[in-house]
C-alpha positions as CSV (number, residue, x, y, z in Angstrom):
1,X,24.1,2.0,28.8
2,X,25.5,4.6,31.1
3,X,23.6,8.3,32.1
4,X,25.1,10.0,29.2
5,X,23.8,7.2,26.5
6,X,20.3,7.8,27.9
7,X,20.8,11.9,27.7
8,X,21.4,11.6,24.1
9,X,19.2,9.3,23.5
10,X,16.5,11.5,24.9
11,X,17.9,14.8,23.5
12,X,17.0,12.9,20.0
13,X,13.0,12.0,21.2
14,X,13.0,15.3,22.2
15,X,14.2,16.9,18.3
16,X,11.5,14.4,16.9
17,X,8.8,15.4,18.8
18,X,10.1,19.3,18.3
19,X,10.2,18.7,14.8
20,X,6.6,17.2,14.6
21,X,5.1,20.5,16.5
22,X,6.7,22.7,13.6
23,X,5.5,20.0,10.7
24,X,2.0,20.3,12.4
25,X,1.7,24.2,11.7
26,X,2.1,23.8,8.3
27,X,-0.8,21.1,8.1
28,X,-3.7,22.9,6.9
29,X,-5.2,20.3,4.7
30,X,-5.6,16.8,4.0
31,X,-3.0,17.5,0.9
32,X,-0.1,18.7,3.2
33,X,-1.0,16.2,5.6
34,X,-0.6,13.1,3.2
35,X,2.1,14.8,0.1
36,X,3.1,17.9,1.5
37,X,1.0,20.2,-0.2
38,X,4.1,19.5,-2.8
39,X,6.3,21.3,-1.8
40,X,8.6,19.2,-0.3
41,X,12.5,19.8,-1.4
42,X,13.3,17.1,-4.0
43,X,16.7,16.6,-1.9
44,X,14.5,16.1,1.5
45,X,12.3,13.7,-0.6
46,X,15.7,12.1,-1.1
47,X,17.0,11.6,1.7
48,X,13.4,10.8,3.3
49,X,13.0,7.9,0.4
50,X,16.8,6.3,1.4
51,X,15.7,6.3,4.8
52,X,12.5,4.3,4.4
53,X,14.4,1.7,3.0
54,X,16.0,0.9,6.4
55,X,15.4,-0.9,9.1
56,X,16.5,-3.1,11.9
57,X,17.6,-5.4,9.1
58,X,20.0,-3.2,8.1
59,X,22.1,-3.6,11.6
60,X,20.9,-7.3,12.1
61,X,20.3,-8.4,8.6
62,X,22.9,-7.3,6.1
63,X,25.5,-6.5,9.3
64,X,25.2,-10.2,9.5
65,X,25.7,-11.2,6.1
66,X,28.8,-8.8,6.2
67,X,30.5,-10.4,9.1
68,X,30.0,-13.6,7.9
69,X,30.5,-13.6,4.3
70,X,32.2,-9.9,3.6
71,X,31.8,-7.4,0.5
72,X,28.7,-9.6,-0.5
73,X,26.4,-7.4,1.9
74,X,28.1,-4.3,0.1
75,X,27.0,-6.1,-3.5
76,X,23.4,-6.6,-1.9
77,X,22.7,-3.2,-0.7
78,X,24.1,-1.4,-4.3
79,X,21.2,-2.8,-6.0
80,X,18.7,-0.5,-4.3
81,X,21.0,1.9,-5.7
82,X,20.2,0.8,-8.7
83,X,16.8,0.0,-9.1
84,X,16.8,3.8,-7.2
85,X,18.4,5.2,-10.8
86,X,16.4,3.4,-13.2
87,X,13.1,4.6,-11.0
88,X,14.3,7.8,-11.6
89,X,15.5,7.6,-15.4
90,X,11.6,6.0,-16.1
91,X,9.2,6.3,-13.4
92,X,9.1,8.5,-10.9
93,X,8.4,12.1,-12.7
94,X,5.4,9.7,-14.2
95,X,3.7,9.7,-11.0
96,X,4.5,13.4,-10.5
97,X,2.4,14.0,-13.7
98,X,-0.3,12.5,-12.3
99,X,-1.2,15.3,-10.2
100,X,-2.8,13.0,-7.5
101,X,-2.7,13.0,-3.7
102,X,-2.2,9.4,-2.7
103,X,-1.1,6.4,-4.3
104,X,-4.4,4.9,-3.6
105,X,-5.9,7.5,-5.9
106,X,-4.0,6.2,-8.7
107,X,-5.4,2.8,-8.1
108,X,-9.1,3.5,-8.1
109,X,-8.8,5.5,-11.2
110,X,-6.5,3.1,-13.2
111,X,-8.1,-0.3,-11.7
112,X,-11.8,1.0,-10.0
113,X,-13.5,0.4,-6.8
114,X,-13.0,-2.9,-6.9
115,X,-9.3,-2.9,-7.7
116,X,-8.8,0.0,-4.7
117,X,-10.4,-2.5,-2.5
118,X,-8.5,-5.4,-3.6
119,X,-4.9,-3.8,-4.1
120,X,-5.5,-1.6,-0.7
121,X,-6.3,-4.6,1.7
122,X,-3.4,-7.2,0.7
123,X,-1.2,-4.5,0.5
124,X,-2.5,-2.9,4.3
125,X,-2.4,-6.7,5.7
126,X,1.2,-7.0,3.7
127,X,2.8,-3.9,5.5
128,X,1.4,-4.4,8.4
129,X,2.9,-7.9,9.2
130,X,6.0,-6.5,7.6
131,X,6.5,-3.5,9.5
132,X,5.3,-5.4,12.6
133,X,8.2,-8.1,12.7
134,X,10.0,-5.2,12.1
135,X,9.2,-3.3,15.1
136,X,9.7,-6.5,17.1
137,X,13.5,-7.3,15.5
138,X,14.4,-3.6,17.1
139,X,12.6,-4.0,20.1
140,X,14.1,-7.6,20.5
141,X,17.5,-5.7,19.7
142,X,17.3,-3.0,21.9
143,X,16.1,-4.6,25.3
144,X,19.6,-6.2,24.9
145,X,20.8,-2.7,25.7
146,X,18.3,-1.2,28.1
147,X,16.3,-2.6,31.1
148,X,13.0,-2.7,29.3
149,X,10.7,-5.5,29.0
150,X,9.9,-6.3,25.8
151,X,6.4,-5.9,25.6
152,X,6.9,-2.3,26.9
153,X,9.3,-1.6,24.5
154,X,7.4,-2.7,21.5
155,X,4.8,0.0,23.1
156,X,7.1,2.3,24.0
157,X,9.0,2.9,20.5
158,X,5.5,2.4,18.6
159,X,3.7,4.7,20.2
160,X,6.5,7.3,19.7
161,X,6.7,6.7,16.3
162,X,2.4,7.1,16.2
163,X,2.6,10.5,18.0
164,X,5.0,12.2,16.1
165,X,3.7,11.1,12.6
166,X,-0.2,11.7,13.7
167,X,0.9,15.2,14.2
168,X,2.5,16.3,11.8
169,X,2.0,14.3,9.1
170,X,4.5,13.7,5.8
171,X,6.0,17.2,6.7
172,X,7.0,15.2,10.2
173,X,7.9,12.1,8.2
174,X,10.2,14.3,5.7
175,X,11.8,16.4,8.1
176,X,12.5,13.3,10.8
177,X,13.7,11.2,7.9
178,X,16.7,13.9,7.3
179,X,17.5,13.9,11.4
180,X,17.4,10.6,11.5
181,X,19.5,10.3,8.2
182,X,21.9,12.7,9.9
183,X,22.1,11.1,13.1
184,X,22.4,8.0,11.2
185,X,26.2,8.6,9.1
186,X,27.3,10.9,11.9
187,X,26.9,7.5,14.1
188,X,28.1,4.8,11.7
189,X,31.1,7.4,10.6
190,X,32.5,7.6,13.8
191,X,32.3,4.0,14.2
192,X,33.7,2.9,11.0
193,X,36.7,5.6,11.8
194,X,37.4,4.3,15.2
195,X,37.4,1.0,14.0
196,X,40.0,1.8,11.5
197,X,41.9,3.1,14.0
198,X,42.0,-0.3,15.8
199,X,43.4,-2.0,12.8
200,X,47.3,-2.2,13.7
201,X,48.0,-4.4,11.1
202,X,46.1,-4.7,7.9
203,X,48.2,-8.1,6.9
204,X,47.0,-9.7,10.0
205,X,43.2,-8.3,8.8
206,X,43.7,-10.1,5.8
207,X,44.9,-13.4,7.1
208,X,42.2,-13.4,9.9
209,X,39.2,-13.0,7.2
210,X,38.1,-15.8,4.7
211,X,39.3,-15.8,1.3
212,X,36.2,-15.2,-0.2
213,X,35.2,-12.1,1.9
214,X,36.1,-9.5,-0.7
215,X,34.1,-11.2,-3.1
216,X,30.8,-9.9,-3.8
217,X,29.1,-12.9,-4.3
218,X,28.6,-16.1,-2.8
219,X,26.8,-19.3,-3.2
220,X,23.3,-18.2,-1.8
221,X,24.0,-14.7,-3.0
222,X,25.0,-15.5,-7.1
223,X,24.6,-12.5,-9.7
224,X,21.1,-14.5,-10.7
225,X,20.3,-13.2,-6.8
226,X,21.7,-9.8,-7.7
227,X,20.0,-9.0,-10.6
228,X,17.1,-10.5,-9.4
229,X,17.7,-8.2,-6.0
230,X,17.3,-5.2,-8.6
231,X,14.4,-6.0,-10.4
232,X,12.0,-6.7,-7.1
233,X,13.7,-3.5,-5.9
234,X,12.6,-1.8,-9.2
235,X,9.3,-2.2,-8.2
236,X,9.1,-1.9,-4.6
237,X,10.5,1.7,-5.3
238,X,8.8,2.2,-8.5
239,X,5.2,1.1,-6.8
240,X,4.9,0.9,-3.3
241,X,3.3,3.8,-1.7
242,X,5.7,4.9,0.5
243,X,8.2,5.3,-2.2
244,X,5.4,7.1,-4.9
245,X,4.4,9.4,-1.8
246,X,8.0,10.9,-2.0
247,X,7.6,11.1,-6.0
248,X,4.1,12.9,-5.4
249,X,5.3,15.2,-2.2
250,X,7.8,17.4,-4.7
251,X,7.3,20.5,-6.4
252,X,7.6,19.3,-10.5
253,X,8.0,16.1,-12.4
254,X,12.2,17.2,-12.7
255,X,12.3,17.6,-8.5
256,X,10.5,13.7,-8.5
257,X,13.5,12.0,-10.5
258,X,16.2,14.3,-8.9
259,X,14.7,12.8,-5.6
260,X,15.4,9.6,-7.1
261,X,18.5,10.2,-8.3
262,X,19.8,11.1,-4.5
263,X,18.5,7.9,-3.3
264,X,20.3,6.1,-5.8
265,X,23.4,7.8,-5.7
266,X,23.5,7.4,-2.0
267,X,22.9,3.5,-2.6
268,X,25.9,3.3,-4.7
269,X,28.7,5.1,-2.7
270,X,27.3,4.2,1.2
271,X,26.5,0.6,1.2
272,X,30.7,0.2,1.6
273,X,30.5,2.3,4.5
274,X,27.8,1.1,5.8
275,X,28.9,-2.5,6.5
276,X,32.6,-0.8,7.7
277,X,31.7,-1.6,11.1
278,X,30.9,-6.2,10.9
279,X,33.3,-5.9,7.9
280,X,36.2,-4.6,10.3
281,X,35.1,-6.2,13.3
282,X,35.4,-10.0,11.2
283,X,39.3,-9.1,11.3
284,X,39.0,-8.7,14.8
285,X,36.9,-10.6,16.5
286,X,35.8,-14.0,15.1
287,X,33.2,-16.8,16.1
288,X,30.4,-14.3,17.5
289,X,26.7,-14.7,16.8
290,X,26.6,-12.7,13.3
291,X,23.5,-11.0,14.0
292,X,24.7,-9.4,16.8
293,X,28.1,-8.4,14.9
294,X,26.8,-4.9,14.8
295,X,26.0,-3.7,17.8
296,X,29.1,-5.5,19.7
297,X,31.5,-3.4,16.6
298,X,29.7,-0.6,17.8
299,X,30.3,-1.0,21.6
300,X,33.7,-2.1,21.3
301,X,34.5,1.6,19.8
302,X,32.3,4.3,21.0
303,X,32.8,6.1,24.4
304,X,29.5,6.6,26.8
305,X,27.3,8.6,25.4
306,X,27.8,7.9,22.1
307,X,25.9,4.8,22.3
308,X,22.9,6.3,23.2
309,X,23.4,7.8,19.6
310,X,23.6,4.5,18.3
311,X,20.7,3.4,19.6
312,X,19.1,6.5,18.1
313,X,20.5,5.5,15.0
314,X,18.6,2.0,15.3
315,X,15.7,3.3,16.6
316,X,15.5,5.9,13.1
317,X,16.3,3.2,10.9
318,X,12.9,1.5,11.8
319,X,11.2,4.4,12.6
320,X,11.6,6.0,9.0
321,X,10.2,3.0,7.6
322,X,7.0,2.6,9.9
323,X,5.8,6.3,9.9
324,X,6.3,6.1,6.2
325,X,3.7,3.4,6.0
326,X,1.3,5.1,8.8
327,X,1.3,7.9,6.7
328,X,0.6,6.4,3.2
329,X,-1.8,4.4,4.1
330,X,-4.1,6.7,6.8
331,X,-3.5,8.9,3.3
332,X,-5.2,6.5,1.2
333,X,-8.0,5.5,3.8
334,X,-8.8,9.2,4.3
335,X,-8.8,10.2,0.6
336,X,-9.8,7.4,-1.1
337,X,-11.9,5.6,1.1
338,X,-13.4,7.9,3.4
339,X,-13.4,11.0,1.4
340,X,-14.6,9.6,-2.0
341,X,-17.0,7.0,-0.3
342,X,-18.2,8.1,3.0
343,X,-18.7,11.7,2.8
344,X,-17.3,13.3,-0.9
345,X,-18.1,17.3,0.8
346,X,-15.8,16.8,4.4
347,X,-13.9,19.7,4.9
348,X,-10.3,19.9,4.9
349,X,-10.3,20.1,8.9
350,X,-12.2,17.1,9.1
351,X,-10.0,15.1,6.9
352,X,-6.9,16.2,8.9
353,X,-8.9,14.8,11.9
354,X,-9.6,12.0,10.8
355,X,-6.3,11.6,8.7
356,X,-5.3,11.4,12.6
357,X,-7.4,9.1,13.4
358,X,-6.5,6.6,10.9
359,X,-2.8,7.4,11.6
360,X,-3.7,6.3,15.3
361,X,-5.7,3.1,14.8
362,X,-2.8,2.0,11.9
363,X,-0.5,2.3,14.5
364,X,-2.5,1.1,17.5
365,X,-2.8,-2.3,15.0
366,X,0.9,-2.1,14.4
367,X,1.7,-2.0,17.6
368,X,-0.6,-5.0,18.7
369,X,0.7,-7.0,16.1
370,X,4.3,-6.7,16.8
371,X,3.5,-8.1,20.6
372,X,1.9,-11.2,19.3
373,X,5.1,-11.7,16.9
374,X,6.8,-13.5,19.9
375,X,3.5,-16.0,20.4
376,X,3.7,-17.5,17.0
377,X,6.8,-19.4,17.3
378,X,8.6,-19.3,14.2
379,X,5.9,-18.2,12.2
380,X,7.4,-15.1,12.2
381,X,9.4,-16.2,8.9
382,X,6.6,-17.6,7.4
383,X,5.3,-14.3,7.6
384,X,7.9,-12.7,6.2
385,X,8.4,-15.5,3.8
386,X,4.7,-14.8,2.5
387,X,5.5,-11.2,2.4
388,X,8.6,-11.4,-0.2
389,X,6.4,-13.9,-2.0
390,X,4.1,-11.0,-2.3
391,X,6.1,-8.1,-3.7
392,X,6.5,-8.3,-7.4
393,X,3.1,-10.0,-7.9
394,X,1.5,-6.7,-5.9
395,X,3.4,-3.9,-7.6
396,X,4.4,-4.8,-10.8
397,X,0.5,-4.9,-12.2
398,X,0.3,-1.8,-10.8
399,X,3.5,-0.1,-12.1
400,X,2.3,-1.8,-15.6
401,X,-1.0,0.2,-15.4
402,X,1.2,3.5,-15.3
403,X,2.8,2.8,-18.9
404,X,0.2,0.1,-20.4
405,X,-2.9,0.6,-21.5
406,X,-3.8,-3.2,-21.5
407,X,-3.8,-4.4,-17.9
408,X,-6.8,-3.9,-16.3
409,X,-8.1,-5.0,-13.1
410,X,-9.1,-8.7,-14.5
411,X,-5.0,-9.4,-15.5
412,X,-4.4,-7.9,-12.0
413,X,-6.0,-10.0,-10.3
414,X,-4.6,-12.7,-12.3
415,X,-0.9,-12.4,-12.2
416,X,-1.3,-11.9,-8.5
417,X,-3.4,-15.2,-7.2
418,X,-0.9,-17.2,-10.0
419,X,2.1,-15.8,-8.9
420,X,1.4,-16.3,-5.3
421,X,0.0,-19.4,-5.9
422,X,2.9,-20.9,-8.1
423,X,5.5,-19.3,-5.2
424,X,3.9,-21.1,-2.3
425,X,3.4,-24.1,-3.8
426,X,6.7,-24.3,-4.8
427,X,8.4,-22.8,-1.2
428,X,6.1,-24.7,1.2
429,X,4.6,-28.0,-1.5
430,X,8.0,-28.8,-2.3
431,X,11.3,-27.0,-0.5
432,X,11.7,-28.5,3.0
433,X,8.3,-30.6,3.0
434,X,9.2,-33.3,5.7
435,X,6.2,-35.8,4.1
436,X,8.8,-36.4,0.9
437,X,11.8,-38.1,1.8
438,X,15.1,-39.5,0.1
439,X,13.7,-42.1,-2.4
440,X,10.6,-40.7,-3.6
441,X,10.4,-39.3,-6.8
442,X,10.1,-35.2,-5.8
443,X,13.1,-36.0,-3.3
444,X,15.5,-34.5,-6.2
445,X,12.9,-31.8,-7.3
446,X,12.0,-30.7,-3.3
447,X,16.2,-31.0,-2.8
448,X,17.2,-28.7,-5.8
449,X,14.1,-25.8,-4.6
450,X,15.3,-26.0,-1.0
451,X,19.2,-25.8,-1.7
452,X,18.5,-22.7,-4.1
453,X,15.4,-20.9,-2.3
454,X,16.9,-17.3,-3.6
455,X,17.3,-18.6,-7.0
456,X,13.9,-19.7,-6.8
457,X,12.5,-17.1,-5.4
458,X,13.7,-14.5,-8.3
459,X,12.8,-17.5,-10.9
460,X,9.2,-17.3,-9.6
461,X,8.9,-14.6,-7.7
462,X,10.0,-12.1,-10.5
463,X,10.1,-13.3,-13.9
464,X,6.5,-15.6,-13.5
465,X,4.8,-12.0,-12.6
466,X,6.6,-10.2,-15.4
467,X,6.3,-12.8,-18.1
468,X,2.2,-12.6,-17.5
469,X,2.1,-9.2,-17.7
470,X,4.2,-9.4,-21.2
471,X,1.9,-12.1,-22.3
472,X,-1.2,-9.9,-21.4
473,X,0.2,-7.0,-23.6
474,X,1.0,-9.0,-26.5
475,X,-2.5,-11.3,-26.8
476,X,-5.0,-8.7,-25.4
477,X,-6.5,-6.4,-28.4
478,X,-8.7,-4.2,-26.5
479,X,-7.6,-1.4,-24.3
480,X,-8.7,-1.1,-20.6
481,X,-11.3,1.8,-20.3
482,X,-9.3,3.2,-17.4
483,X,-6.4,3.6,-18.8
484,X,-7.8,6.5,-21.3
485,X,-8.2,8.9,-17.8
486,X,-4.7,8.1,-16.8
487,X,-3.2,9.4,-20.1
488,X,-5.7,12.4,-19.7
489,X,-4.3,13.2,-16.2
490,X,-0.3,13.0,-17.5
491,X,-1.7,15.2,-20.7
492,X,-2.9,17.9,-18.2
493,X,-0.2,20.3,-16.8
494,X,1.1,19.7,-13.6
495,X,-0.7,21.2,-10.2
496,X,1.0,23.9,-8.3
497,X,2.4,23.2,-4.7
498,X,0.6,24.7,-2.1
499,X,0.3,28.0,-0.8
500,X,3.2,27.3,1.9
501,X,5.9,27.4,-1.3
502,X,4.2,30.7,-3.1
503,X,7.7,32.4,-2.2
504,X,10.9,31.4,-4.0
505,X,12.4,29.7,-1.2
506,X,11.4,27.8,1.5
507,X,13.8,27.8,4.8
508,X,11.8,25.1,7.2
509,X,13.4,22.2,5.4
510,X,17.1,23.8,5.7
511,X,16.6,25.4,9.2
512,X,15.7,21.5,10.5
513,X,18.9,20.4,9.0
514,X,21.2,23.7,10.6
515,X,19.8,23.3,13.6
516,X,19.9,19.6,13.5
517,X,23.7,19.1,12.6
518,X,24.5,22.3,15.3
519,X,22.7,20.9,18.3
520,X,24.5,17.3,17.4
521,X,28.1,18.7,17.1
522,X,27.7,20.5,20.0
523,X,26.1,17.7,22.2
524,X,29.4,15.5,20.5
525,X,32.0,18.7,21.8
526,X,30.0,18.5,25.4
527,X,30.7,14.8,25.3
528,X,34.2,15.0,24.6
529,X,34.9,17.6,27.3
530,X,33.1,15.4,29.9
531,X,35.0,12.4,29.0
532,X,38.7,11.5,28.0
533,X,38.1,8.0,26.2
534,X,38.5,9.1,22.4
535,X,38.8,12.9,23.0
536,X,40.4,13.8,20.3
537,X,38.2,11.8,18.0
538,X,35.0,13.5,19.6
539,X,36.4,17.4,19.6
540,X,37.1,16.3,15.9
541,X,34.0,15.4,14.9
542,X,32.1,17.7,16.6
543,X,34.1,21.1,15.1
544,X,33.9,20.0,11.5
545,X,29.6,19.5,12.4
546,X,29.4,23.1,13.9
547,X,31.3,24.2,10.9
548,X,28.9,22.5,8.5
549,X,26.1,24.0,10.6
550,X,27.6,27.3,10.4
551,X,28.0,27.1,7.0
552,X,24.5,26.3,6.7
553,X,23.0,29.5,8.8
554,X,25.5,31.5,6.5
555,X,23.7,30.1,3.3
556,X,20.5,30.6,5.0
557,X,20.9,33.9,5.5
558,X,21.9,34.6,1.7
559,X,18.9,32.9,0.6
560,X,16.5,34.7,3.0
561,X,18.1,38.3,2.3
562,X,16.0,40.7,0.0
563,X,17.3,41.1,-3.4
564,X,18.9,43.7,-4.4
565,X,17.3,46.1,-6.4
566,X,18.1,47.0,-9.7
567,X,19.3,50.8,-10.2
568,X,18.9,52.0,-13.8
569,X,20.0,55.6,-14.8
């Protein structure tokens, strides 16, 4: 990392924390804190749900996957786009309907108290040990690139992440979700081109790459894996909170499955360019540690300075996905917990207060969890292991509740103890249990689970869940008494966003992205000027973003200039 690197680095902590001052003006009330007052931009909610669905895995993960075994990391990441378009074609202007706050509210009117409880604290715990190895993977990633000690960096980018979201709420988490989606393709397009440009001879790419690397599947990775890949991803953005908060945050049930339409889109025509960077750098480079393919494509291209973007570009890929689940969840602590059972008359100040608070001691707890990840060995994986064993089980009950009028909280409960049950049993009984060995009678049973874990894992993991929930709709007679009030509230007409979008059009959301892409391409054309590695690459990149930015300010203006008059005779 050389001075420049840092400077931009810096420049882009500095536009997060600029960005969460402006969010926090327009936070008046616990609703604008935790949806937006709905009036988000479906196109913001958008881009805000793709981000979420990165992470450090992303780089490390899927860049690994792609350098080792090719277009199969391409395959992977198109099912989000997917499951993102069939969320949209049947779910997500559902949970617009519902004219709720939270997620959380959802649950303690379809499932009770006692399903709130229930749902809220394995899903907290869940996220929590999630998002922590999360924050420890980038951490772990980044000290490889800066003089930080580990510990301090863990603090360091999770307390960052903390501030900015206890300020200014899902407005913050919207509005840095599209920087950090901007800063994000800007990076990996500049990377992927340059890397092109290294490629002298594409017949000598070809010859240095296996023969199966432009297929996209592969033994671990089969089309059982694929379409199982789309059916947990179905419900992940059909159910978890972070995902229903972006469904929720928009003006009308049509803005909530355009929002998801974006996402999917996106998920079908960037995954390719994406993985450009490993993909490319296979042809190049062979025999390096895969989950480092990444970040060594990216160094072996970019001039100073333009790593500290990268890094950036890292750091938001985590960082969308943590204050995300800050935000949902202080949401659904404040408003469902606190609000409806501590004190049902707190004003709307002291819900943003202690919507703060919650936001803080989430984090705080985030934080201190990803320190301890290093202490537990490799638990780490077990952890993450339990987490995936977790994810249909969790949401699909509750994405069931939104259309059935069966399932109740008895059948949630149910699907979710089996499931998880039935999953471990089978991942941690059988697959790699060092107590049966070769001549026992499991040995073929325990061999066959641990040789196919992914198939497994969708056999159990996915179509156990669903096949209760089908059994529960076909044998149960009676109706859940919950479900009546949920087909009441998606009878009712939808609420109005909130004072802040009373006039036709709001600029906040389009000023942040002007001013965004302008202050990159211009920190991209200082960088080019300073240095003459890539030059002509940089000044090229950085005039067609000050012409998008322009173009931008000139719509802008349009938008925000009084209409004409009419003049009649």
């Amino acid at each position: 990392m050389t001075t420049p690197d840092y400077l931009t680095l810096l420049l882009y902590l500095v536009g997060l924390f600029v960005i969460s001052s402006l969010s926090a003006k327009r936070t008046k009330n616990q609703r604008d804190m935790f949806s937006a007052g709905r009036s988000s931009p479906w196109w913001a909610a958008g881009l805000s749900g793709f981000m979420t669905m990165f992470s450090a895995a992303t780089f490390v993960v899927w860049g690994g996957i792609a350098y080792e075994l090719g277009l199969v990391a391409v395959a992977i990441n198109t099912c989000y786009g997917i499951a993102a378009l069939l969320v949209g074609y049947f779910v997500a202007s559902r949970w617009n309907r519902m004219n709720i706050s939270t997620p959380a509210e959802f649950v303690r009117i379809r499932f009770g108290k006692t399903g709130l409880h229930f749902f809220t604290w394995i899903m907290l715990a869940k996220r929590i040990l999630g998002v922590s190895v999360s924050l420890y993977a980038l951490s772990k990633l980044l000290i490889a690139l800066m003089p930080l000690n580990l510990n301090w960096a863990i603090v360091f980018f999770g307390s960052i992440i903390i501030l900015y979201t206890m300020l200014g709420g899902l407005w913050a988490v919207l509005m840095t979700d599209v920087l950090q989606f901007i800063v994000l393709t800007v990076v990996v397009f500049m990377v992927a081109v340059l890397m092109i440009g290294r490629v002298e001879n594409w017949a000598d790419f070809m010859a240095a790459v296996p023969d199966s690397f432009f297929s996209p599947t592969a033994d671990r990775y089969g089309w059982l894996f694929l379409c199982g890949w789309v059916t947990i991803h179905f419900f992940i953005i059909g159910a978890e909170w972070a995902f229903v908060q972006r469904f929720l945050s928009v003006r009308s049930p049509l803005d909530a499955r355009k929002s998801a339409y974006l996402f999917g889109i996106l998920y079908l025509v960037t995954p390719l360019f994406w993985m450009l960077p490993p993909l490319l750098y296979r042809g190049q480079v062979a025999g390096v540690d895969k989950e480092q393919a990444y970040i060594l494509a990216a160094q072996s291209v970019l001039p100073p300075g333009l790593m500290g973007l990268m890094i950036a570009a890292m750091f938001s890929a985590t960082a969308s996905m943590v204050s995300s689940q800050l935000n949902v969840f202080a949401g659904g602590l404040t408003n469902d917990f606190y609000k409806a059972l501590i004190r049902p008359k707190a004003s709307e100040r002291s819900l943003v207060l202690v919507g703060r608070v919650f936001t803080s001691v989430l984090g705080v707890l985030l934080v201190a969890t990803a320190i301890i990840v290093p202490q537990l060995g490799g638990a780490e994986k077990l952890v993450v292991t339990i987490n995936n064993l977790l994810v249909v089980p969790l949401y699909a009950p509750a994405l069931w509740g939104l259309f059935s009028r069966k399932i109740g909280i008895r059948e949630m409960v149910i699907v979710i103890l089996v499931s998880f049950t039935v999953g471990a049993v089978l991942r941690f009984g059988f697959a790699g249990n060092p107590w049966i060995v070769k001549g026992d009678t499991l040995y073929a049973f325990a061999q066959y689970l641990a040789d196919n874990t992914k198939n497994v894992e969708v056999l159990v993991g996915v179509m156990l869940p669903v096949a209760m929930l089908f059994a529960f709709e076909w044998l149960k007679k009676k109706d859940d008494k919950a479900a009546g009030e949920v087909t009441r509230m998606l009878s009712e007409p939808s609420a109005p966003p909130s004072e802040l979008s009373d006039s036709r059009f709001d600029p906040f959301p389009a000023t942040m992205v002007m001013t965004s892409v302008l202050v990159i391409g211009g920190w991209i054309f200082l960088l080019g000027l300073w240095q003459d590695e890539s030059r002509t690459e940089l000044m090229v990149f950085a005039f067609a973003l000050l012409f998008l930015g322009g173009a931008l300010r000139a719509w802008l203006v349009r938008q925000l200039r009084p209409p004409t008059p009419d003049v009649t005779d």
